[in-house]
PDB file with one MODEL, atoms N, CA, C and O in Angstrom:
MODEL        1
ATOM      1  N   UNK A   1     -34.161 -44.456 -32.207  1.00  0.00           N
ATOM      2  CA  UNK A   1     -34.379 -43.138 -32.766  1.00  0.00           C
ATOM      3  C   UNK A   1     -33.168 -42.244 -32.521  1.00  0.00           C
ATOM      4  O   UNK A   1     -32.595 -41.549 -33.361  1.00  0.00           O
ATOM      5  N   UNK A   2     -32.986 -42.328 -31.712  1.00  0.00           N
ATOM      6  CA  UNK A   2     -31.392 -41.418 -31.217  1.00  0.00           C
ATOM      7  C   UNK A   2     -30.285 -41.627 -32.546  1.00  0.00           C
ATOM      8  O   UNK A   2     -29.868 -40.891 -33.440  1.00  0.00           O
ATOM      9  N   UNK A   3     -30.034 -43.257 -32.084  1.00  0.00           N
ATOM     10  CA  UNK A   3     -29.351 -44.093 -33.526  1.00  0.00           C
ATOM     11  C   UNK A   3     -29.518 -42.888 -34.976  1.00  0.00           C
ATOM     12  O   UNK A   3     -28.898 -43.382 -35.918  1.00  0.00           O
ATOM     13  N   UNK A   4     -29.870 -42.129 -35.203  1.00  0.00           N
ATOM     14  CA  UNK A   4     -30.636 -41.634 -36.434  1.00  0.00           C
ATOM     15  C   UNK A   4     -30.108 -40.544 -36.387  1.00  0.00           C
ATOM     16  O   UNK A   4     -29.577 -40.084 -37.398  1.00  0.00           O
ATOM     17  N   UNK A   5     -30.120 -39.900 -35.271  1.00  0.00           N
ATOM     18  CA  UNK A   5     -29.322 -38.254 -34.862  1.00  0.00           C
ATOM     19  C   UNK A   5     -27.850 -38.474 -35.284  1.00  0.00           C
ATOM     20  O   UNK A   5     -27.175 -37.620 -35.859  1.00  0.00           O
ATOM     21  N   UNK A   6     -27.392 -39.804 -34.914  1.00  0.00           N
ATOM     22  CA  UNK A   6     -25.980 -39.478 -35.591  1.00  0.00           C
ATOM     23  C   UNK A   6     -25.904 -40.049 -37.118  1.00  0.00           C
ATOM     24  O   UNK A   6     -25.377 -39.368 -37.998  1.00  0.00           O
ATOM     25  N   UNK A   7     -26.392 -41.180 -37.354  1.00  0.00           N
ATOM     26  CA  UNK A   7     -26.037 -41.683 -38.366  1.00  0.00           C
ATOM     27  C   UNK A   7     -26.394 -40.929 -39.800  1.00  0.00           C
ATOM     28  O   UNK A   7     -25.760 -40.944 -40.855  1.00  0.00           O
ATOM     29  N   UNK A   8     -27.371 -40.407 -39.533  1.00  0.00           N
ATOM     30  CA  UNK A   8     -27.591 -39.285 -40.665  1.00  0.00           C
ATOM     31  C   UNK A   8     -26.800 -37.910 -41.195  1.00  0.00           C
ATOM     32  O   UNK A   8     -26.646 -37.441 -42.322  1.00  0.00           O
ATOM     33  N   UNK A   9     -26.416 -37.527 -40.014  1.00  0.00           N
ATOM     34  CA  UNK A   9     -24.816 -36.401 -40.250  1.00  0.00           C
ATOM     35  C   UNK A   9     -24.063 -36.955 -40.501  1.00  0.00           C
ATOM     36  O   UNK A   9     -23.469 -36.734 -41.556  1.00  0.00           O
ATOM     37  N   UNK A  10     -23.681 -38.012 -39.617  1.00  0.00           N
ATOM     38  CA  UNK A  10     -22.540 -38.756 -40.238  1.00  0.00           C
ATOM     39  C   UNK A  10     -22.359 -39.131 -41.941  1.00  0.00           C
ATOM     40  O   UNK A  10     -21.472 -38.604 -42.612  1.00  0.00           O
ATOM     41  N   UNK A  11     -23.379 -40.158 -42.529  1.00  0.00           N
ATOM     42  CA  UNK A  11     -23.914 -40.391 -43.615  1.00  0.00           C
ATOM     43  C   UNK A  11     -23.651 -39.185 -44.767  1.00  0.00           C
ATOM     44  O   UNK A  11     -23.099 -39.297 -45.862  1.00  0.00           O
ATOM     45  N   UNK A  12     -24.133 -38.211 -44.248  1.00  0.00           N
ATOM     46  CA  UNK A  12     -23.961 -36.742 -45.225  1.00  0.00           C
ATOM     47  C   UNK A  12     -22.315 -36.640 -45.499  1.00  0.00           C
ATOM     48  O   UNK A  12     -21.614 -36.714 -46.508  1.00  0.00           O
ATOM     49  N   UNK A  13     -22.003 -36.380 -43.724  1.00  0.00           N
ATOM     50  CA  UNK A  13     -20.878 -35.772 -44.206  1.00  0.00           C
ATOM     51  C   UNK A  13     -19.740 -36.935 -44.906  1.00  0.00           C
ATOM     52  O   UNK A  13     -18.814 -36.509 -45.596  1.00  0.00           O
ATOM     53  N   UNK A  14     -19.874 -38.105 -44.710  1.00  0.00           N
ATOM     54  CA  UNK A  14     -18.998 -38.906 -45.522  1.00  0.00           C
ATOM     55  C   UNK A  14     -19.700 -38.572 -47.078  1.00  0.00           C
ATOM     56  O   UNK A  14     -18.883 -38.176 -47.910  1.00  0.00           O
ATOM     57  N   UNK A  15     -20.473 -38.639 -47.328  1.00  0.00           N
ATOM     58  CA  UNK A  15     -21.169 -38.038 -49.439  1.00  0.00           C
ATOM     59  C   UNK A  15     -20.345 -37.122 -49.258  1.00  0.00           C
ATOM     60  O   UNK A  15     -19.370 -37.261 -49.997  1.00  0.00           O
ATOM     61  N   UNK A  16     -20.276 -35.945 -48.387  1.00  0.00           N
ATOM     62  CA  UNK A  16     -19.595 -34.578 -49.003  1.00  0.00           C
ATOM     63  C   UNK A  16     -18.393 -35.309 -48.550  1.00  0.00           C
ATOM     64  O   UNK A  16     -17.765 -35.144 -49.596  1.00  0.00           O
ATOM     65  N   UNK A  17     -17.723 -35.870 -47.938  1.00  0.00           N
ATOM     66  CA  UNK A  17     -16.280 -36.111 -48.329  1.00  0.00           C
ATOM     67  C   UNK A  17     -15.763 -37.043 -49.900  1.00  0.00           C
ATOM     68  O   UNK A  17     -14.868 -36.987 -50.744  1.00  0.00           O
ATOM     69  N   UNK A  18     -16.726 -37.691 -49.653  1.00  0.00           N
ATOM     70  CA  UNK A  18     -16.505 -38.415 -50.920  1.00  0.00           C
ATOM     71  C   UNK A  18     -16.923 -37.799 -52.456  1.00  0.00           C
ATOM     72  O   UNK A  18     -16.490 -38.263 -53.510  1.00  0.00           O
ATOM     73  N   UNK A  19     -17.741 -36.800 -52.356  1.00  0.00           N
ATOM     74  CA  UNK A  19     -17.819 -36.031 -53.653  1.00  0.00           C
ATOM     75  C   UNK A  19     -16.502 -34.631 -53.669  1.00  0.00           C
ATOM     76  O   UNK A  19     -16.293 -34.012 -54.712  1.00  0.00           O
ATOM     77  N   UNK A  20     -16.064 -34.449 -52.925  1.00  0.00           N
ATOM     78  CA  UNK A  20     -14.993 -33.679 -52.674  1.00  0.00           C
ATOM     79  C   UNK A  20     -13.507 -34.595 -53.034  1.00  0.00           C
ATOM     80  O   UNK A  20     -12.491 -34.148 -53.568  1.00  0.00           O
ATOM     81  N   UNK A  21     -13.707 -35.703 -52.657  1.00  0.00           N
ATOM     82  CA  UNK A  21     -12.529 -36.253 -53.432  1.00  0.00           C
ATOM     83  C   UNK A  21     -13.034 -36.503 -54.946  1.00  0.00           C
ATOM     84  O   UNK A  21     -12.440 -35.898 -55.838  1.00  0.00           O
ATOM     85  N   UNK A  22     -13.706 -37.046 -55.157  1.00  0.00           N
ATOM     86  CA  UNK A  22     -14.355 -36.947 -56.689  1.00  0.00           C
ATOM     87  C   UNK A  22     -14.000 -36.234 -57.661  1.00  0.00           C
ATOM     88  O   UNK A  22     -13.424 -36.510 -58.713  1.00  0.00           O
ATOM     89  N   UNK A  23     -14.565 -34.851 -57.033  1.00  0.00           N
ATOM     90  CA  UNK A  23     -13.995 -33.774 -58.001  1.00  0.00           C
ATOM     91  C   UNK A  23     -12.555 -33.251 -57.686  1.00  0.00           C
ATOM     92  O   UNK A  23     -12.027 -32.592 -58.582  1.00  0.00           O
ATOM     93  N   UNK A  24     -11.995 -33.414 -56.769  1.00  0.00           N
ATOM     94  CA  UNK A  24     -10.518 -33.033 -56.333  1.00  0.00           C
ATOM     95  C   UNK A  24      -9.512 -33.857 -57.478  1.00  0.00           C
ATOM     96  O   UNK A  24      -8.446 -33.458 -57.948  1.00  0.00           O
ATOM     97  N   UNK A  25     -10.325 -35.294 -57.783  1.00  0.00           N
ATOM     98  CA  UNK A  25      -9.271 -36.079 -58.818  1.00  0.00           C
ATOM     99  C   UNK A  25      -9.499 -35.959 -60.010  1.00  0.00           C
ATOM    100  O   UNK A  25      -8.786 -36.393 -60.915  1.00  0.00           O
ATOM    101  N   UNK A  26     -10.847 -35.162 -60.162  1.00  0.00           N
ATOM    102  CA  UNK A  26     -11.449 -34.969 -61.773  1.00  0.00           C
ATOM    103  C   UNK A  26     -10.519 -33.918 -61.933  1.00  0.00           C
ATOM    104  O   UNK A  26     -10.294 -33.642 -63.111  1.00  0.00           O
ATOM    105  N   UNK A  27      -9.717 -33.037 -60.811  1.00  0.00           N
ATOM    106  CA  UNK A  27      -9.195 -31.568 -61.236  1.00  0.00           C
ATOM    107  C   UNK A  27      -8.176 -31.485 -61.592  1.00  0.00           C
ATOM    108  O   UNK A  27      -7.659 -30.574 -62.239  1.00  0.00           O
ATOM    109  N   UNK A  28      -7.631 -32.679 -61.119  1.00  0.00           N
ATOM    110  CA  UNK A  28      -5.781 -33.492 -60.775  1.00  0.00           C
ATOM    111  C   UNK A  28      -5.673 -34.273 -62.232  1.00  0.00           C
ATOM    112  O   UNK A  28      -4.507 -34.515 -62.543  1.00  0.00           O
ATOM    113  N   UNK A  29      -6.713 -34.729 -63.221  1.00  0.00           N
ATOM    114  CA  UNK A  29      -6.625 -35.315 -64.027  1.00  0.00           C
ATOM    115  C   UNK A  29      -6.233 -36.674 -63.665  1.00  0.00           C
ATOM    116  O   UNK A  29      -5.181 -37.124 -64.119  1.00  0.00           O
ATOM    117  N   UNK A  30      -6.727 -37.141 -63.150  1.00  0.00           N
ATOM    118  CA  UNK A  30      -6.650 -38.655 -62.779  1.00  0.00           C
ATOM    119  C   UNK A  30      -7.619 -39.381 -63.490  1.00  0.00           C
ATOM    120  O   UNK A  30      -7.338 -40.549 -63.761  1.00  0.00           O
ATOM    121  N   UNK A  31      -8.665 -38.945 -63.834  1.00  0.00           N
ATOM    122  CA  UNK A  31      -9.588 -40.129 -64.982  1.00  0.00           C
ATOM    123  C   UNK A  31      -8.755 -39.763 -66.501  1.00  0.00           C
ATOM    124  O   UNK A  31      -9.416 -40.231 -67.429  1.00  0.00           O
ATOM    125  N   UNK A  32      -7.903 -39.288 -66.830  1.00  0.00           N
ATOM    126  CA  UNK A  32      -7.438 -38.808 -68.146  1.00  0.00           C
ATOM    127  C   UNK A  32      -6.860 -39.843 -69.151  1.00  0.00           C
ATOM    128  O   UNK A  32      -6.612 -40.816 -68.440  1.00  0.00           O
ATOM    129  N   UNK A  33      -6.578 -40.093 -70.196  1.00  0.00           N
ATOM    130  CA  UNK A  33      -6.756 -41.575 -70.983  1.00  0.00           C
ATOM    131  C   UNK A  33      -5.270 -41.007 -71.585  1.00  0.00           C
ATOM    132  O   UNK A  33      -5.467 -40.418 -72.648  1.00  0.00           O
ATOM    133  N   UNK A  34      -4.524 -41.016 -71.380  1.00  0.00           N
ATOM    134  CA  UNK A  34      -3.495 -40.493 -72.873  1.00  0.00           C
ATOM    135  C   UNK A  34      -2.836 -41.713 -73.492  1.00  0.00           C
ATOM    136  O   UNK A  34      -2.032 -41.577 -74.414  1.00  0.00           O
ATOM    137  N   UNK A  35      -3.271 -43.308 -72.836  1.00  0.00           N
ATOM    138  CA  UNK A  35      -3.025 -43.796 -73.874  1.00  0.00           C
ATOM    139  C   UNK A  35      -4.299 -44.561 -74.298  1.00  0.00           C
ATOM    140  O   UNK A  35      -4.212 -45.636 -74.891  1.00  0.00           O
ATOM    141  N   UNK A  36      -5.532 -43.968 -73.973  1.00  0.00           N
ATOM    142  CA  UNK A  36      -6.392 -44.412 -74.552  1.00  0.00           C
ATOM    143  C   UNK A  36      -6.698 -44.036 -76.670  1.00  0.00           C
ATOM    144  O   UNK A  36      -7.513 -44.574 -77.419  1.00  0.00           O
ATOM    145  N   UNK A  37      -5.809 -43.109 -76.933  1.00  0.00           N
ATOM    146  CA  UNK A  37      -6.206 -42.675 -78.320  1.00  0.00           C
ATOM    147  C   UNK A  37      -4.867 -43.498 -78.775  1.00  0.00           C
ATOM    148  O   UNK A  37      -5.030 -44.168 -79.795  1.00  0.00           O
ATOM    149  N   UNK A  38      -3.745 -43.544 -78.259  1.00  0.00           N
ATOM    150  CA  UNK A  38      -2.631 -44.788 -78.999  1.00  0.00           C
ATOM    151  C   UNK A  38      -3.395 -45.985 -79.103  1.00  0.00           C
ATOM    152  O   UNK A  38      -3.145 -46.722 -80.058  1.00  0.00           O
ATOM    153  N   UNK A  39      -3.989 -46.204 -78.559  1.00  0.00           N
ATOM    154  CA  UNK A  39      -4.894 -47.457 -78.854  1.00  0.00           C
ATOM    155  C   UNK A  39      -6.269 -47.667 -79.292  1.00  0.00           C
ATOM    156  O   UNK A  39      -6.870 -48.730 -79.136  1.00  0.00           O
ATOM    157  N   UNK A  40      -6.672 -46.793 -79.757  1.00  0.00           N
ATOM    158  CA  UNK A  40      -7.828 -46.473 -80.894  1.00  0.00           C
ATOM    159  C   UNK A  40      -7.042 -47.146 -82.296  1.00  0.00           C
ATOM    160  O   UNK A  40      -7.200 -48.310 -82.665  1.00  0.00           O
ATOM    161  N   UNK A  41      -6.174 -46.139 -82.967  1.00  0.00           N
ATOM    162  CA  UNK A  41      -5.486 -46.456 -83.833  1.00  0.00           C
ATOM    163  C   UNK A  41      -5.828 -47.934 -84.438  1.00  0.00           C
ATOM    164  O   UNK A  41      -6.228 -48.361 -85.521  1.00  0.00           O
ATOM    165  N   UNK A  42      -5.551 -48.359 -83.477  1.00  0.00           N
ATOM    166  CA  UNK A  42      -5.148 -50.208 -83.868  1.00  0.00           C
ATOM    167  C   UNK A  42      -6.688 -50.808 -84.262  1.00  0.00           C
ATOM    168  O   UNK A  42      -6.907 -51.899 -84.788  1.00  0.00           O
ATOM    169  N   UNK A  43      -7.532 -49.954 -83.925  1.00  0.00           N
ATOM    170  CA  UNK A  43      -8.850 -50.856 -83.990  1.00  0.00           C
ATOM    171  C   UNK A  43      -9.665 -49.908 -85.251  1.00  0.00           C
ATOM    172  O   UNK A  43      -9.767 -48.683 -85.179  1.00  0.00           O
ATOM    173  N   UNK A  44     -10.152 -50.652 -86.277  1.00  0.00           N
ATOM    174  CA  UNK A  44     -11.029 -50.580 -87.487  1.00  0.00           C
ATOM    175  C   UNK A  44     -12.330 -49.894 -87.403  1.00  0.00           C
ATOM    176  O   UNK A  44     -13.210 -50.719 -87.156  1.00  0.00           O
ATOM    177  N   UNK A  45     -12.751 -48.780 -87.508  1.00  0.00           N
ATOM    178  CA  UNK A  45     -13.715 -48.539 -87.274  1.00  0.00           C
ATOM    179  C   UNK A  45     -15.214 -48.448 -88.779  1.00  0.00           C
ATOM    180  O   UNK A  45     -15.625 -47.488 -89.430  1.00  0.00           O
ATOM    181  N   UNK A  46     -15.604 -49.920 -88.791  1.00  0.00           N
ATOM    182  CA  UNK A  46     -16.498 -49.194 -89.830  1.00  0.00           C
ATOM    183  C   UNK A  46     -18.092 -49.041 -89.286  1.00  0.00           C
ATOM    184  O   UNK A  46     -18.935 -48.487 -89.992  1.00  0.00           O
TER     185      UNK A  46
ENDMDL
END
């Protein structure tokens, strides 16, 4: 039971670190495609 006192803060605070980098790289533009539309082009869409 003790086991539980830490692992549960702990647990949290690694989510909030890891959703803090998340959005830190969504802000930085790191998921961003710019050559994802040069390569549309090439493919047929019917």
């Amino acid at each position: 039971m003790d086991s539980l006192m830490v692992l549960i803060p702990v647990a949290l605070l690694l989510g909030v670190i890891a959703l803090a980098a998340f959005l830190w790289a969504l802000r930085n533009g790191q998921y961003d495609d710019p050559d994802g539309a040069a390569g549309r082009i090439l493919f047929d869409d019917d």
